[in-house]
C-alpha positions as CSV (number, residue, x, y, z in Angstrom):
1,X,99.4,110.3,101.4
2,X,97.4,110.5,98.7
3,X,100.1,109.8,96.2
4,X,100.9,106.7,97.9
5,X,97.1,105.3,96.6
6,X,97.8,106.5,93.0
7,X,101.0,104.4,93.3
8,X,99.4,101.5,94.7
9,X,96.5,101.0,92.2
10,X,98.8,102.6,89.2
11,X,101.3,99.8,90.1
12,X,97.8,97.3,91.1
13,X,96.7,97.8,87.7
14,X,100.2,97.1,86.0
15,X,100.0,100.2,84.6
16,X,103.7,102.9,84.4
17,X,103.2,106.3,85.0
18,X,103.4,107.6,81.1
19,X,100.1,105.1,80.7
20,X,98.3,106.6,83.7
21,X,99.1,110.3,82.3
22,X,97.8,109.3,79.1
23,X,94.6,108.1,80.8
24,X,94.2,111.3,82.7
25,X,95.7,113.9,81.1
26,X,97.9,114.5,84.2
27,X,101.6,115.3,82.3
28,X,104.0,112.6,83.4
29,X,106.0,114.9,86.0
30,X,102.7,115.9,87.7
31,X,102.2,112.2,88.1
32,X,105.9,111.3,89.1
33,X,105.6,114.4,91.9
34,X,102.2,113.7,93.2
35,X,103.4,109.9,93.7
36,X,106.6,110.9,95.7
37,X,104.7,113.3,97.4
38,X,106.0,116.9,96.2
39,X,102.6,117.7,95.0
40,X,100.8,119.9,97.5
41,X,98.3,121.5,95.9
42,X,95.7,119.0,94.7
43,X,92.6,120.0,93.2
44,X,89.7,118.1,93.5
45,X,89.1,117.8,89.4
46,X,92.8,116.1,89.7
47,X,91.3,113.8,92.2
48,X,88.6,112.9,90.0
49,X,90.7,112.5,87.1
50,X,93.3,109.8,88.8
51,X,90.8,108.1,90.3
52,X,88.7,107.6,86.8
53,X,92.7,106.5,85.5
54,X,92.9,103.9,88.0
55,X,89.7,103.0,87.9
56,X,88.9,103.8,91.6
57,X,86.1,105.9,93.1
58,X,87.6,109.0,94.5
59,X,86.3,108.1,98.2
60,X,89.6,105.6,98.2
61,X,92.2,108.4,97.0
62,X,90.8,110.7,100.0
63,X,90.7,107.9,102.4
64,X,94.4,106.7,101.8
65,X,95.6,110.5,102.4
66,X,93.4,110.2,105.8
67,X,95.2,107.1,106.8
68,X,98.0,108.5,107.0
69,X,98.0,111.6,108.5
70,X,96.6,113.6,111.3
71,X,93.3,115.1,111.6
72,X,94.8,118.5,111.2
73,X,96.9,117.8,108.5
74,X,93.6,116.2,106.8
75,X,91.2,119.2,107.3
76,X,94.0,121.3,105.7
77,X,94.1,119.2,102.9
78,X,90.1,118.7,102.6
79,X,90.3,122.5,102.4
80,X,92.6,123.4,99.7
81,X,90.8,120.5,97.8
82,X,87.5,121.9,98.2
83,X,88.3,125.9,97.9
């Protein structure tokens, strides 16, 4: 999931989650669900905005939610991402 990656490289960096939602923006509950994976609705400017936190090119964040799940589960996330 994609919230697994934000965890890894938040945690890579050395970094809590109050200091990554002062680098995006993203209020500290938003961060805290989209890292346990409660978060469904993901938009892509979010994407953008974690990945610029955690200094990562957005490609990883998408890949790391395609790891992990099926191709069906990942075209229905591509699309609410991109709608």
């Amino acid at each position: 999931m994609i919230g697994d990656a934000i965890s890894h490289y938040r945690k890579q960096l050395g970094i809590t989650q109050k200091q990554l939602s002062d680098k995006t923006g993203i209020e500290k509950a938003r961060v805290c669900r989209t890292e346990n994976g409660k978060h469904e609705n993901m938009q892509i400017e979010s994407i953008f905005r974690y990945a610029e936190g955690l200094e990562v090119d957005p490609c990883e964040l998408i890949k790391s939610h395609e790891k992990y799940n099926s191709p069906a589960d990942n075209r229905g996330f591509l699309q609410r991402v991109f709608s």
